[in-house]
C-alpha positions as CSV (number, residue, x, y, z in Angstrom):
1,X,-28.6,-11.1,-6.3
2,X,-27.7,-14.4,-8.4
3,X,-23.9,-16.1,-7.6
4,X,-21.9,-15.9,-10.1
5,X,-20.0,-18.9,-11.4
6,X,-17.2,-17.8,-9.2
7,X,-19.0,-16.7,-6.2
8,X,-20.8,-20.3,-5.9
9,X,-17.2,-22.4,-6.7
10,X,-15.9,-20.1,-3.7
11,X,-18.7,-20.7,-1.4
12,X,-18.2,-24.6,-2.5
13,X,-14.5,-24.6,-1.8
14,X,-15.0,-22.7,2.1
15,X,-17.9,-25.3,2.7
16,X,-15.4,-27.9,1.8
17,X,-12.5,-26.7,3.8
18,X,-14.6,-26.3,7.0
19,X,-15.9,-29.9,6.8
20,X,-11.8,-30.7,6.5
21,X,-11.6,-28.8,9.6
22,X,-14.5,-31.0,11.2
23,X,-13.3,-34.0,10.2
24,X,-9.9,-33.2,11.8
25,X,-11.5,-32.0,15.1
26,X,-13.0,-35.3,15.1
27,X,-9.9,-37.4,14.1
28,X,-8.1,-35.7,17.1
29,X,-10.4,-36.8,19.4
30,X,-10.6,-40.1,18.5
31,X,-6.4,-40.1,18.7
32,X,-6.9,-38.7,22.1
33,X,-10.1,-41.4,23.1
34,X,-7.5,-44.1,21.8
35,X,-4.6,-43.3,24.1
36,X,-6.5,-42.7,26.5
37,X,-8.3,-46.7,26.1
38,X,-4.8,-47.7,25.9
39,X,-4.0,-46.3,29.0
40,X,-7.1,-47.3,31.2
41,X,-6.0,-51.5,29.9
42,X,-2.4,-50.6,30.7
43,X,-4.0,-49.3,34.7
44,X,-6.6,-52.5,34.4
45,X,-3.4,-54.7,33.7
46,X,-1.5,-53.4,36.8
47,X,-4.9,-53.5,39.0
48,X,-5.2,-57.6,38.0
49,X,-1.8,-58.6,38.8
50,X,-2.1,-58.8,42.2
51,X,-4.7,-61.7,41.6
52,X,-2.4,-63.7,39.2
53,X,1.4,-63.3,40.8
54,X,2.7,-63.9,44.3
55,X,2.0,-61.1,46.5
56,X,5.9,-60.7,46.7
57,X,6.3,-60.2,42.9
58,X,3.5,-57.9,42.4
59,X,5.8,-54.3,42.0
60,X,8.4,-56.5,39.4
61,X,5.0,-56.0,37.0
62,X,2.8,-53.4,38.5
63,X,5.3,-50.7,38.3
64,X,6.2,-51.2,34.8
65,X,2.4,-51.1,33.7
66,X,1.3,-48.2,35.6
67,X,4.0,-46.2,34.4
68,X,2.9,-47.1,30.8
69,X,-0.3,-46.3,32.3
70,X,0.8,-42.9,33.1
71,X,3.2,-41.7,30.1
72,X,0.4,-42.9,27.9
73,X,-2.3,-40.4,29.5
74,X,0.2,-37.7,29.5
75,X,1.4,-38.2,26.1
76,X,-2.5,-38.0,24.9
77,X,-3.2,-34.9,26.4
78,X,-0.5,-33.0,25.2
79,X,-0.9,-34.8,21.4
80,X,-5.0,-33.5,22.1
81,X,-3.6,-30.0,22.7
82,X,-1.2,-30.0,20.5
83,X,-2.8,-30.6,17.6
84,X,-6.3,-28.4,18.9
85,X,-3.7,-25.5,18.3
86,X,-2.6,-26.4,15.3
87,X,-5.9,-26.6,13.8
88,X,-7.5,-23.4,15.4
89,X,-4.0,-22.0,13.7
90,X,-5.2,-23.2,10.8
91,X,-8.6,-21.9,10.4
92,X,-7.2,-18.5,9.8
93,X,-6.5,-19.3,6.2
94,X,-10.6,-20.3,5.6
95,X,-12.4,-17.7,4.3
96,X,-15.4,-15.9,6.4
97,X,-18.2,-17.2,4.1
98,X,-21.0,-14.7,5.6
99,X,-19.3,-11.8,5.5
100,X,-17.6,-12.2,2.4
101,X,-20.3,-13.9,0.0
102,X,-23.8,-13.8,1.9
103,X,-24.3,-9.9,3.1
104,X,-24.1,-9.4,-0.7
105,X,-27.3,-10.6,-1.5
């Protein structure tokens, strides 16, 4: 059976809105692969100050940077999540392209 000009600008418009959802899946994951870069030069940073302060001074500045560290990593994950749900939410409002437009022909 032949699309109509309907069935085919349908088809068009769900093939469109999944590659959306790709592209988001993919954007999320590079949000979470950023914080989680930041985080490792934040832990990198507090490993290398022993080797540039006085022994005595190291917790004034290895402290701060860990903690960074740490709220950064945890504030990823939860953003990754987060926004994973979100977009599983919103794949419920793209069609089902096989069972609504191929099993008809």
């Amino acid at each position: 059976m032949k699309d109509t000009p309907n069935t085919a600008v349908k088809k068009e418009l769900i093939l469109r809105e999944k590659l959306a959802i790709q592209r988001t899946h993919l954007a999320n994951q590079t949000t979470f692969l950023s914080f989680l870069r930041s985080s490792m030069y934040f832990l990198i940073a507090g490993l290398t100050i022993p080797n540039l302060v006085v022994p005595a001074q190291t917790g004034i500045f290895e402290i701060p940077l860990f903690s960074i560290s740490a709220l950064l990593l945890i504030t990823g994950v939860i953003n990754y999540f987060r926004n994973q749900r979100r977009i599983k939410n919103s794949e419920i409002h793209i069609g089902n392209y096989k069972t609504e437009y191929e099993d008809r022909e």
